[in-house]
C-alpha positions in Angstrom: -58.4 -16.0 67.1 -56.7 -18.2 64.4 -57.0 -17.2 60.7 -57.8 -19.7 58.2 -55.9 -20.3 55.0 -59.0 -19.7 53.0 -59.8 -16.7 54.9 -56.9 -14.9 54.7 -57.0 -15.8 50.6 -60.5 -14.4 50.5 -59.2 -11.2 52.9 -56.8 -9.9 50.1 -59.2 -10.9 47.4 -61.5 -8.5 48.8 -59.4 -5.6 49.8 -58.6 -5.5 46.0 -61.8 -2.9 45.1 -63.1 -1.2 42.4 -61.0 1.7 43.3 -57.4 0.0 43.1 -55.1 0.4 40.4 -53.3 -2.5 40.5 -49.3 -2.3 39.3 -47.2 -5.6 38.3 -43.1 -5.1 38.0 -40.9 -7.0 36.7 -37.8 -6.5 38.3 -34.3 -6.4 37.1 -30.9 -5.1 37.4 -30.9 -2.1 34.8 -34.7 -1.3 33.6 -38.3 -2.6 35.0 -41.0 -2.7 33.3 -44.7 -2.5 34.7 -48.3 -2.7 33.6 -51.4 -1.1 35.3 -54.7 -3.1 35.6 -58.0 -2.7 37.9 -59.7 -5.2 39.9 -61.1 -6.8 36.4 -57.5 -7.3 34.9 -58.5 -4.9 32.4 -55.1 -3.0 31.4 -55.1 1.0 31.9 -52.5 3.1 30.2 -49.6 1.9 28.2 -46.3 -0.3 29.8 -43.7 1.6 31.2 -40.0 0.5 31.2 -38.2 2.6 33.9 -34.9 2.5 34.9 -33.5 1.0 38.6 -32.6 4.5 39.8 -34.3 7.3 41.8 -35.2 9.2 38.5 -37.1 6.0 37.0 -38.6 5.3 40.6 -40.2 9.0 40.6 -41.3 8.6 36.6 -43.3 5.3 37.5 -44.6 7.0 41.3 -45.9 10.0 38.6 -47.3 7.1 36.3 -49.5 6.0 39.1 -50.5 8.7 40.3 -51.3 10.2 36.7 -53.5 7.4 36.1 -55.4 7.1 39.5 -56.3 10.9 38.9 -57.3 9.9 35.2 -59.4 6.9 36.1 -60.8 7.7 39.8 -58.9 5.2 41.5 -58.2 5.8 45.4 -55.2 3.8 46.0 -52.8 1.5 44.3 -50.9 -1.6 44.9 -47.4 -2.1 43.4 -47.0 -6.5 43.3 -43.2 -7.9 42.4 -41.2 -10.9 42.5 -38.8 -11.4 45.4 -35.9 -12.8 43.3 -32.2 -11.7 43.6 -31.5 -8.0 45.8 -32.5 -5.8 42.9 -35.8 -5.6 44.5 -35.7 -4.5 47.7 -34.3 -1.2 47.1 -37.9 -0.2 44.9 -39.8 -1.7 47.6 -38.0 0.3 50.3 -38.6 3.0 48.2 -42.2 2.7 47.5 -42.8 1.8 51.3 -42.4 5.6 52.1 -44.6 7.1 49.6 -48.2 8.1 50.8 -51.3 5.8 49.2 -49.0 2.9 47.9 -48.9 -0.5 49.5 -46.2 -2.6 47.9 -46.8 -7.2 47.8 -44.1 -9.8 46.6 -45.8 -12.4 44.5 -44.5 -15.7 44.6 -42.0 -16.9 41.4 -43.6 -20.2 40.9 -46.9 -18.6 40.4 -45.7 -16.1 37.9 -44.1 -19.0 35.9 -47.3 -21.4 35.9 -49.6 -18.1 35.5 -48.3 -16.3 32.1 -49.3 -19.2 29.8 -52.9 -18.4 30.8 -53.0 -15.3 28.1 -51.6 -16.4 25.0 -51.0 -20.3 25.9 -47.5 -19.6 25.3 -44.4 -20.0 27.5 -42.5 -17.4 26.0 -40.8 -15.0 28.9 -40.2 -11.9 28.4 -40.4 -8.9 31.0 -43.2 -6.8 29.4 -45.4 -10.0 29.6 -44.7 -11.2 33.5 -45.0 -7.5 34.6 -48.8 -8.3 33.6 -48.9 -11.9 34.7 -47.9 -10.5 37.9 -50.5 -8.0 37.9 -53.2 -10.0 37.1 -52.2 -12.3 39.8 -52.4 -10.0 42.4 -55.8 -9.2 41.8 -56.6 -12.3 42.2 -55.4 -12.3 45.8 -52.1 -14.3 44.9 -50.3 -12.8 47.4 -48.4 -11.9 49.9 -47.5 -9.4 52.5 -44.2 -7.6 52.2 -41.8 -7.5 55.2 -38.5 -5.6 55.2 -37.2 -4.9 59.1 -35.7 -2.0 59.6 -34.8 -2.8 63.6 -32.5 -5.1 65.0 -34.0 -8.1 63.1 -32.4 -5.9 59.7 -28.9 -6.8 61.7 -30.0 -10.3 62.8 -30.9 -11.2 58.9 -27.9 -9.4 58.1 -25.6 -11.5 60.1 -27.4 -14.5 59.8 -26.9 -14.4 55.7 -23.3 -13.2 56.3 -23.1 -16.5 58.6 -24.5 -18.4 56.0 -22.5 -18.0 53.2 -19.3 -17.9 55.6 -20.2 -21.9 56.4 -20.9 -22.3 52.7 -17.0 -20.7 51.8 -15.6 -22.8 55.2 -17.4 -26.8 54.0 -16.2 -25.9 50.6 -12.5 -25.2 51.4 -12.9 -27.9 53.9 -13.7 -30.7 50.7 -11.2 -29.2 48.7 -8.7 -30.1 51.3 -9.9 -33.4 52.2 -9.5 -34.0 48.1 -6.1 -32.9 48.4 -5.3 -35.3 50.9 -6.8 -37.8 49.2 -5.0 -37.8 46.3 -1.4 -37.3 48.3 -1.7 -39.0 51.7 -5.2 -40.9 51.8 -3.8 -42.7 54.9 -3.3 -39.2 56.7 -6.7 -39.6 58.4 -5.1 -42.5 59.7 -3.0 -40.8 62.5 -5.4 -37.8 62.9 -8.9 -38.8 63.2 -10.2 -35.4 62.5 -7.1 -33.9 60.2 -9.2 -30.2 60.7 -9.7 -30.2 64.3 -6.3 -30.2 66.2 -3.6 -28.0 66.1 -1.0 -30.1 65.6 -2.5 -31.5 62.4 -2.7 -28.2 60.8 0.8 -27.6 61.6 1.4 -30.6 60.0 -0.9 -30.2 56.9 0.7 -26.8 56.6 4.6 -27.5 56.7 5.0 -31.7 55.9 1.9 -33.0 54.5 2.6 -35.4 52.3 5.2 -39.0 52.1 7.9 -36.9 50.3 8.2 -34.5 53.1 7.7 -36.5 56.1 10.5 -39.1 55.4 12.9 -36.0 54.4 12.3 -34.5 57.9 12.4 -37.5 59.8 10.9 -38.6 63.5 13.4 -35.9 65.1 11.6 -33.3 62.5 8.6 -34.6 62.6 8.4 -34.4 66.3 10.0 -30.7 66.3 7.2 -29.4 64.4 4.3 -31.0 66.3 5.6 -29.6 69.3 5.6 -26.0 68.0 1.9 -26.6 67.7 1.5 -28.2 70.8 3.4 -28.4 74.1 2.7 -32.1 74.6 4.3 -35.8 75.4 2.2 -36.9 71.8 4.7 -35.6 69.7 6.6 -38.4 68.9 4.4 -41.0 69.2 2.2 -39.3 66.4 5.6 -38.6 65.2 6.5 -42.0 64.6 3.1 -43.5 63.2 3.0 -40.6 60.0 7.1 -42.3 59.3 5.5 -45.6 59.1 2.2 -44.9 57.5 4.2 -42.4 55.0 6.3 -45.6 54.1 3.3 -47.6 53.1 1.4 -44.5 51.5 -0.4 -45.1 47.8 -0.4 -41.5 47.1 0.4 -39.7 43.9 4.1 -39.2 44.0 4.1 -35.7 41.6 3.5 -32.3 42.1 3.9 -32.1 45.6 5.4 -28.8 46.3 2.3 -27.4 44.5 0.0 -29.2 46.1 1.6 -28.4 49.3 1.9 -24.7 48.4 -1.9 -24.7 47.9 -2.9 -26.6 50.6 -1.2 -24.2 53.0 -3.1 -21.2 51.6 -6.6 -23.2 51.9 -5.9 -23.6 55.7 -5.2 -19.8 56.4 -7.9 -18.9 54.3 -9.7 -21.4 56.5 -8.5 -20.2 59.8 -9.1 -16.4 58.5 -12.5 -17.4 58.3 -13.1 -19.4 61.3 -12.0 -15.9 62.8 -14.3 -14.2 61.1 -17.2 -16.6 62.2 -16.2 -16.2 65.6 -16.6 -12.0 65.4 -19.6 -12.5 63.3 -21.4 -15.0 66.1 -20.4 -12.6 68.5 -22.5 -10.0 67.0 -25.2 -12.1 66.8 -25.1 -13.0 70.2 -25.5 -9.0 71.2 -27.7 -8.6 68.6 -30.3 -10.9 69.9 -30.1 -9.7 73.9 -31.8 -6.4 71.7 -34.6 -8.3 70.8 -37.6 -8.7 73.1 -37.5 -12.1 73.5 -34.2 -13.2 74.3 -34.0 -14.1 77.7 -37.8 -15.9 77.1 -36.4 -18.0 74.1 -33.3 -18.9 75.5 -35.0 -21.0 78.5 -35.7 -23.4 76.1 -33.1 -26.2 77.0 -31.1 -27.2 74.1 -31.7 -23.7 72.2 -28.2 -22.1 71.6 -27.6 -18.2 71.5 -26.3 -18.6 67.2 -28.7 -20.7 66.3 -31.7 -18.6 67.9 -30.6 -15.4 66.3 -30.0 -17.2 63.3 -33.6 -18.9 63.7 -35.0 -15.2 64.5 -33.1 -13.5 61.5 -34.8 -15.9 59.2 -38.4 -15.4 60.8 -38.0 -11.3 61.7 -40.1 -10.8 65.2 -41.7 -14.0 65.8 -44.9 -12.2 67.4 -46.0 -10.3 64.0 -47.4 -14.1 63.2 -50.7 -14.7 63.9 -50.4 -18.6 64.7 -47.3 -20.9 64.2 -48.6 -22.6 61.3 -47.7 -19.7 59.1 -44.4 -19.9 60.4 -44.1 -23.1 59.6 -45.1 -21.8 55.9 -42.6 -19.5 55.7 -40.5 -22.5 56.5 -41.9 -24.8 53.9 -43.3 -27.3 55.9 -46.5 -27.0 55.0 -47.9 -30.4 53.6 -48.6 -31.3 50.1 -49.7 -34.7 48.2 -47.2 -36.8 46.9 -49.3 -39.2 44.4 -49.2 -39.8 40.6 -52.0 -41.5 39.1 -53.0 -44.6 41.3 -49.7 -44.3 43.5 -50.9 -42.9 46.3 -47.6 -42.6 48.4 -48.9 -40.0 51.3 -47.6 -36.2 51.6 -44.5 -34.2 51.8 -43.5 -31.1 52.4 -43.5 -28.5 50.1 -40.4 -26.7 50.1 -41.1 -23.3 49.3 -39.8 -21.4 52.0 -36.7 -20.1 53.0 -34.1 -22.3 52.6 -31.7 -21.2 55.6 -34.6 -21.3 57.9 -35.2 -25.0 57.7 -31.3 -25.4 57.8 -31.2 -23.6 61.5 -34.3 -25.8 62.5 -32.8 -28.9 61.5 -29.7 -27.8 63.3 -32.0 -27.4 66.4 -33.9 -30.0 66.0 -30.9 -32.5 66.4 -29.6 -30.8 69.9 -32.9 -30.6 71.3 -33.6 -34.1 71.0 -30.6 -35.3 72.7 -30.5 -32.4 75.1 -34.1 -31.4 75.6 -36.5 -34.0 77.4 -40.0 -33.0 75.9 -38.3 -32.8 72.8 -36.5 -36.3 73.2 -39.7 -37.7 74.3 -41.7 -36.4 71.3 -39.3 -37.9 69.0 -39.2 -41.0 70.3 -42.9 -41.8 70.3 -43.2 -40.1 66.6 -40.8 -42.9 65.3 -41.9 -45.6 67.7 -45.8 -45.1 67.9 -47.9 -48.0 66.4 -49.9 -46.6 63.6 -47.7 -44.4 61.0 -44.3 -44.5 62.6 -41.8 -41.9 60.8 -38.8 -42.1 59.6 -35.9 -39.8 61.1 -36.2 -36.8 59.2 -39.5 -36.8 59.2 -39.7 -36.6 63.4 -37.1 -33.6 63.4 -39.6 -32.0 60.8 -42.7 -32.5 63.5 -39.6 -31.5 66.4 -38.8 -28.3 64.5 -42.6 -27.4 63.8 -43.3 -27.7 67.3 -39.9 -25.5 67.8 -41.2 -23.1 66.0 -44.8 -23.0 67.9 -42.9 -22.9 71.7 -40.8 -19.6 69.7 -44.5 -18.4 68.6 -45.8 -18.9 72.2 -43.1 -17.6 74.4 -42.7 -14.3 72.5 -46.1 -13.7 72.4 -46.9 -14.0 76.0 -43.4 -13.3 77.2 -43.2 -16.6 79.3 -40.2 -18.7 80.3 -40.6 -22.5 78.9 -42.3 -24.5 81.0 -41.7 -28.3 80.6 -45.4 -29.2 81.8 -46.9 -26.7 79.1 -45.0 -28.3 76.0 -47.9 -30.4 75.3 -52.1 -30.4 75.2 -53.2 -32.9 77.1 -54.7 -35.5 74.0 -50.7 -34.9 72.9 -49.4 -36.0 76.3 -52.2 -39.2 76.7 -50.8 -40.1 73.4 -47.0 -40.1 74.7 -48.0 -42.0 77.5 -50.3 -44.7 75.5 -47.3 -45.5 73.9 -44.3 -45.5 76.6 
């Protein structure tokens, strides 16, 4: 049985009592601080600044439990921000000790919440440590989920994966710039400059004008052909002499430039090497999972992308219904209106980040390789009242990803194309084909 919004909101209001101490921290890298209220937000005891170490993690646990002896309270919950790392370790932490349950409050909340006391935005870590208090409470909320199985390794790799792409597109620009500036005809003779192996030859030992003509068509062809053992050589050979004649590059400072472009590209290859380990990882890491074999029968789903998709979510079946997934995501829907500009909805945002990057990513090969997929987009941009644009058709594509991941793992089903859709869903399609 699906869970309302609503319902889940009034669910944690209630299971805040009269007998729970409620404990806000604001986190950081050296010293917290945190402030103790009841179910009233009336503050109990002093604040305590404690230090981000196992001595100041016992002196607040002896805090707590100090004052739930004082004041008769049965059990406490310990509410934080989920910003930067220095968190989890204090949540780990307090996850093992008996009578504690530990939530993550949302930033944005705490920001629009601690004007409410003193109508002040003045920040300062004494005073969120009670905002966040007071806001959970109030049910502002939610549940805290650190894996400790194989999805710990798939979030692990996935983030590694992450910022490896982030290192690999920025090295990628800078040598595009470089190019740019010295050879902006390169591209020219190599379509994709970063693809082929004898490009990178090239980029790495003649790049520019200067050296080209020095080495001649003889040279040129000589080093193409120790990067590849093929008739090309001299034909490409022969266009970089003429295009190098009529280059508008910068004539200055090649040697540097040349010097540096050749460390980008092994720094660049070192790291496509990297990836390639990395993905391989992932790839064993997700046959561990449950669902594997059940996910990957969805045509168009790849083996990185699923285990990137799954180290975002954690196990897909702790969910109770897609929609929260699609939450987590940001997807979720809100007004975009000012005043009497009523301009419709869009999505929120406030999710993870890398998530809705992997979705996207799927969301483009399923609709040229999957045919439910295909077909869904096609009528969502085509159908006659309130066509979508492009982006917003993968957003409905990777929602309804998301719900055939849901599905499958929960009921441990291969995909089956006649199951995609609900029959009003399906009368739709075919109004419209």
């Amino acid at each position: 049985m699906k869970v309302k919004y609503e319902d889940r909101q009034k669910q944690k209001v209630i299971a805040i009592t009269t007998d729970t101490l409620v404990v806000g921290v604001d986190i950081a890298k050296n010293y917290q601080w945190a402030r103790f209220v009841d179910f009233r937000g009336i503050e109990h005891d002093r604040a305590l600044k404690f230090k981000n170490s196992r001595g100041g993690f016992e002196t607040i646990l002896a805090r707590i439990r100090e004052i739930c002896k004082k004041e008769n309270f049965a059990k406490a919950v310990v509410g934080m921000e989920p910003t930067g790392h220095y968190w989890k370790a204090f949540a780990n932490w307090l996850e093992k000790q008996d009578g504690i349950k530990v939530v993550l409050v949302n930033p944005y909340a705490t920001k629009q919440a601690k004007e409410l006391d003193d109508n002040s935005q003045t920040k300062s870590d004494k005073k969120d440590a009670l905002t966040i208090a007071k806001l959970v409470k109030d049910g502002r909320y939610f549940e805290l989920y650190l894996p400790h199985d194989v999805y710990a390794e798939l979030r692990g790799l996935s983030t590694t994966r992450t910022g490896l792409n982030k290192r690999k597109n920025a090295l990628k620009n800078t040598i595009t710039a470089v190019m740019d500036e010295y050879f902006p005809e390169y591209e020219e003779v190599f379509k994709c400059p970063l693809s082929g192996k004898a490009s990178r030859h090239i980029l790495k030992t003649c790049p520019f004008p200067k050296f080209i003509l020095e080495l001649g068509e003889d040279g040129v062809t000589d080093e193409i052909k120790k990067a590849v053992k093929k008739t090309v050589g001299r034909k490409k050979a022969a266009q970089l002499i003429e295009t190098a004649k009529e280059s508008i590059g910068v004539d200055y400072g090649e040697e540097a430039a040349g010097l540096k472009l050749r460390l980008m590209l092994e720094e660049l290859e070192l790291l496509e090497k990297q990836t390639e380990e990395l993905e391989g990882q992932m790839a064993d890491a997700l046959h561990q999972t449950d669902y594997a074999d059940f996910l990957l029968s969805i045509k168009g789903i790849g083996i990185v992308t699923l285990a990137a998709c799954l180290g975002e979510l954690g196990d897909p079946t702790r969910f109770e219904d897609s929609r929260q997934m699609s939450r987590m995501a940001g997807y979720n829907l809100v007004e975009d209106s000012s005043g009497k500009n009523k301009s419709g909805t869009k999505i929120s945002k406030r999710g993870r980040k890398n998530l809705r990057c992997v979705l996207y990513q799927m969301a483009l090969t399923m609709v040229a390789t999957n045919d439910e997929m295909k077909q869904l987009y096609h009528y969502l941009k085509t159908r006659e009242k309130a066509p979508l644009r492009k982006m917003q058709a993968l957003i409905v594509v990777s929602k309804k990803i998301l719900a055939l991941i849901h599905t499958l793992a929960k009921k441990k089903e291969n995909y089956d194309p006649g199951k995609v859709f609900g029959h009003v869903r399906r009368e739709q399609m075919k109004a419209a084909a």
